[in-house]
C-alpha positions, -999 to +999 in steps of 0.1 A: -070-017-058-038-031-053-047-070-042-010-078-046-001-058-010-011-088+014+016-110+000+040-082+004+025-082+042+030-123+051+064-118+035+072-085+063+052-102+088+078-137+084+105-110+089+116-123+050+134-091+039+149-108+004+115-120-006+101-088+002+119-069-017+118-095-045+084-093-045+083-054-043+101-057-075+079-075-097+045-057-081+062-024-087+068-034-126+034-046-126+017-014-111+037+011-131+035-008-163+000-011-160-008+021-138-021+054-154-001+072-137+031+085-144+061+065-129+067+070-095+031+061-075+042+027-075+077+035-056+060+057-029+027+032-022+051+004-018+081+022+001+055+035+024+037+004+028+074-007+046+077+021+064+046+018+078+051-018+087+082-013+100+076+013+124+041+000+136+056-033+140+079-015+167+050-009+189+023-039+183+026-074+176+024-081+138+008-116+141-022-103+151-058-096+134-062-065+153-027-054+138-034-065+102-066-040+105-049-011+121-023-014+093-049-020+065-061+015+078-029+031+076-025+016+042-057+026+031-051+066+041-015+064+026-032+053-004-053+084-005-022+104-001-001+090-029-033+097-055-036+130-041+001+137-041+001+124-076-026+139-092-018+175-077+020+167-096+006+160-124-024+184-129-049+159-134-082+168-116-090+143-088-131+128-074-125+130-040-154+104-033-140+083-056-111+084-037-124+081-004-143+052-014-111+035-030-088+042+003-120+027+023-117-002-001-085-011-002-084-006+036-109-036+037-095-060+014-061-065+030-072-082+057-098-098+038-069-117+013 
């Protein structure tokens, strides 16, 4: 689970661009040092996690709870798709309810933090 992600989101959500991508820096060094999977997850979970800010902040309000959930959703299904993407890349076989129930997961705990 990636519990660093909700700083990342008060730092989007403050419109702080330069801390952002700060931040995004150090995560990503984090994650891929201490990820099993080869380089690259880090980079698309993260870049995707602004994209996904960015363009549902263009249609809702991001101060709001209601927001934070519908993007912890997002999150949590782009999460799913970066494992799958991943693992399919690299051959290594993949528990889908393991995965579910990590997406599902990490869906919860953003707006939880």
């Amino acid at each position: 689970m990636d519990a660093l992600a909700p700083g990342l989101l008060i730092a989007l959500q403050e419109g702080k661009n330069w801390t952002f991508a700060r931040l995004a820096v150090i995560f990503l060094l984090i994650q891929e040092g201490a990820g099993s999977m080869h380089f690259g997850a880090g980079i698309l979970w993260y870049a995707g996690f602004a994209v996904i800010f960015k363009c549902s902040a263009r249609l809702f309000v991001a101060d709001n709870l209601l927001f934070v959930a519908g993007l912890s959703a997002g999150l949590g299904a782009w999460r799913a798709a970066v494992q799958l993407f991943m693992c399919a890349v690299q051959d290594i076989p993949m528990d889908h309810g393991q995965l579910v129930q990590e997406s599902l997961l990490q869906a919860l705990l953003i707006p939880v933090i």
